[in-house]
C-alpha positions as CSV (number, residue, x, y, z in Angstrom):
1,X,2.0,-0.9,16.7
2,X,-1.4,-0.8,14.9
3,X,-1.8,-1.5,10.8
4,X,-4.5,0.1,9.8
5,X,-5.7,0.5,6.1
6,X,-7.5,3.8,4.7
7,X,-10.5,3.5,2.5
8,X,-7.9,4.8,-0.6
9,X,-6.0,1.8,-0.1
10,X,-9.1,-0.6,0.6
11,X,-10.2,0.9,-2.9
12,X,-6.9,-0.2,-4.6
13,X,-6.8,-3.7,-3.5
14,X,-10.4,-4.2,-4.5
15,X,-9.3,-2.6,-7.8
16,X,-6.7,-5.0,-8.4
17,X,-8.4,-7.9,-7.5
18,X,-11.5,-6.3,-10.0
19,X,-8.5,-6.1,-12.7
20,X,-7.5,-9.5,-12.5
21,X,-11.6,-10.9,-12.6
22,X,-12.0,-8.8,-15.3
23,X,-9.0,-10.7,-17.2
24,X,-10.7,-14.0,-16.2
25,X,-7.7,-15.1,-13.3
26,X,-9.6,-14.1,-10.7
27,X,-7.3,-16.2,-8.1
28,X,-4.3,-13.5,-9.5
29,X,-5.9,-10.7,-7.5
30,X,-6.9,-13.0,-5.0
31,X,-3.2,-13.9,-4.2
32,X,-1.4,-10.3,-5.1
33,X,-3.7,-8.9,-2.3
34,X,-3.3,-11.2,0.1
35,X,0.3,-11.3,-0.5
36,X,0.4,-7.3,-0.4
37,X,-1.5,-7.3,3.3
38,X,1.3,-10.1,4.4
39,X,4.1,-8.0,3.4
40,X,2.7,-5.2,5.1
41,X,2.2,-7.1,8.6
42,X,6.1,-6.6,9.1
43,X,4.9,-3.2,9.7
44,X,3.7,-3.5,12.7
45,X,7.2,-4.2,14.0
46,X,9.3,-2.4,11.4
47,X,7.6,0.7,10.6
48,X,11.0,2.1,9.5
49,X,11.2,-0.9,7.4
50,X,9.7,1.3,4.0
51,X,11.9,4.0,2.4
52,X,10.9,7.6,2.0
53,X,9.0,8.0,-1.0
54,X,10.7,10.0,-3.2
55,X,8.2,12.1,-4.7
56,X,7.5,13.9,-1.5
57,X,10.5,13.1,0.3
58,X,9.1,13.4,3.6
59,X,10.0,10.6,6.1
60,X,6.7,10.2,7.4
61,X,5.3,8.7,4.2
62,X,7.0,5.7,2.7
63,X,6.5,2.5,0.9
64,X,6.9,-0.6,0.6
65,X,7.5,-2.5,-3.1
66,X,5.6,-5.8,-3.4
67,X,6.2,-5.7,-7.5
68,X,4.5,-4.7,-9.2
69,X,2.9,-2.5,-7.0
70,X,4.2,0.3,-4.3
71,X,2.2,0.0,-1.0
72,X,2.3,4.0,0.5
73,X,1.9,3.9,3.9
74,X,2.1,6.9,6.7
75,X,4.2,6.0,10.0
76,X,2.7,7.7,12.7
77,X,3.2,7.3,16.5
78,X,1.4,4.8,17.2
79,X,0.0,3.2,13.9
80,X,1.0,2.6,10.3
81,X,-1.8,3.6,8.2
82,X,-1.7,2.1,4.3
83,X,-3.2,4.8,2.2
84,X,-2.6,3.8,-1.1
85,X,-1.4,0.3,-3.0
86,X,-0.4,1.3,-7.0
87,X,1.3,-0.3,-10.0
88,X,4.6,0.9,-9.8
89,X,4.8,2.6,-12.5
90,X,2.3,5.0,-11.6
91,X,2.7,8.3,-10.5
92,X,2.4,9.0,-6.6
93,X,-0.6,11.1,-5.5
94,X,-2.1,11.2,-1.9
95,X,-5.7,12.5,-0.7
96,X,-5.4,15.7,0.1
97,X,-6.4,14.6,4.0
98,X,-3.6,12.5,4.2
99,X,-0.4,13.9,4.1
């Protein structure tokens, strides 16, 4: 199965690498998002592997938790598509193209 990542997502990982320069520990967000885009390799085997998000409780879109983030991803037929990587605390809100 194909990973891809959407240009939301792309946008959150260079936030939270911009997050962690900003702090001066630049190597932080360096390792989060390379550990984030290793978790999410599994995905190409185990698309099921996420749970349903509960906020939209819809069993196409799921996530994984890498903590302290949730990595939102869609499972489609032939391709997982991460569309958004947030604290996970935050509240859950997809593009309006992607759901």
């Amino acid at each position: 199965m194909e990973l891809r990542i959407s240009q939301s997502a792309l946008e959150d990982l260079q936030a939270i690498q911009g997050y962690y320069k900003e702090q001066d520990v630049p190597h932080i967000g360096d390792d989060f998002v390379a550990a984030i885009l290793e978790h999410s390799e599994m995905l190409r085997v185990h698309p099921d592997a996420g749970r349903v998000v509960p906020e939209f409780n819809m069993d196409h879109i799921r996530e994984l938790i890498h903590a302290p983030f949730r990595v939102v991803y869609l499972r489609q037929a032939k391709e997982v598509v991460l569309i958004r990587v947030w604290r996970s605390e935050r509240q859950i809100e997809l593009p309006a193209n992607e759901t």
